[in-house]
GUZAGU-87579 format. One record per residue (C-alpha): x, y negated, z negated. Coordinates in steps of 0.02 Angstrom, whole numbers, padded with zeros to 5 digits, always signed. Layout:
N
XYZ ...
END
This chain:
85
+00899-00781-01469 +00833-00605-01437 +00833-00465-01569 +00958-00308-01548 +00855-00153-01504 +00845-00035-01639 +00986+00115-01625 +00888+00262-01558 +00929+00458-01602 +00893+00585-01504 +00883+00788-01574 +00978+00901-01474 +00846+00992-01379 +00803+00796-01329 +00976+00772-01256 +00968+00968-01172 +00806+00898-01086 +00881+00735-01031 +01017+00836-00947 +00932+00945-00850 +00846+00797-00796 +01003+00710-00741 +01053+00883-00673 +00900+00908-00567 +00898+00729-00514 +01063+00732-00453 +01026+00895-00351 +00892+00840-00279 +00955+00664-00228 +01115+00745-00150 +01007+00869-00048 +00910+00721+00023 +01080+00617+00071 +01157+00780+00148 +01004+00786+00261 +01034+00592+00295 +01206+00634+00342 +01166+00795+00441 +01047+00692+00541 +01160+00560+00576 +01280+00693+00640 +01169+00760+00750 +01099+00604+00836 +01303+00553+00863 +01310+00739+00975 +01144+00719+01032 +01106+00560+01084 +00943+00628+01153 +00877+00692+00990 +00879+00516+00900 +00701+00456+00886 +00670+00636+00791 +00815+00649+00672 +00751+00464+00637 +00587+00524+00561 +00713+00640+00441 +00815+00516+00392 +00651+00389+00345 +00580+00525+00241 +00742+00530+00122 +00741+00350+00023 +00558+00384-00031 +00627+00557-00082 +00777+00479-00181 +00683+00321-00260 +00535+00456-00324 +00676+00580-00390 +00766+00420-00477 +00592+00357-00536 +00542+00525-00629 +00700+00528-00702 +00681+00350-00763 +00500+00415-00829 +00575+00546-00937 +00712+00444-01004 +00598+00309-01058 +00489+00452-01132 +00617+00526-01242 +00653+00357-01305 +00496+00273-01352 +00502+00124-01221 +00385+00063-01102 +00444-00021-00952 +00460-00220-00973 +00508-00187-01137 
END
């Protein structure tokens, strides 16, 4: 049977940083699904425009995943972990 982690605490200015990190994150990721959504709104008015607002729209998940991925970084950081662990 696996061992229970150990509790972890985290100082205040840790917690500050963590936020901001979940604040820019969150920014960020709902800039790059407004554009999705803008997109998509075009192409339904303008058919003709598709095959551009499709290079837009393939740009954003990269976008999201690295935004998501950097705040996975920094939250692993401010705990001690590695990933697999």
């Amino acid at each position: 049977m696996a061992s229970q982690p150990a509790p972890v605490s985290l100082s205040a200015e840790q917690v500050d940083a963590l936020n901001r990190h979940l604040g820019d994150m969150r920014h960020n990721v709902n800039n790059y699904l407004s554009l999705i959504t803008a997109a998509t709104e075009i192409v339904r008015r303008k058919p003709e425009v598709a095959e551009r607002m499709m290079n837009t729209v393939a740009e954003q998940p990269p976008k999201i995943i690295s935004e998501m991925r950097k705040f996975s970084d920094a939250l692993e950081k401010t705990l001690g972990l590695t990933p697999g662990s």
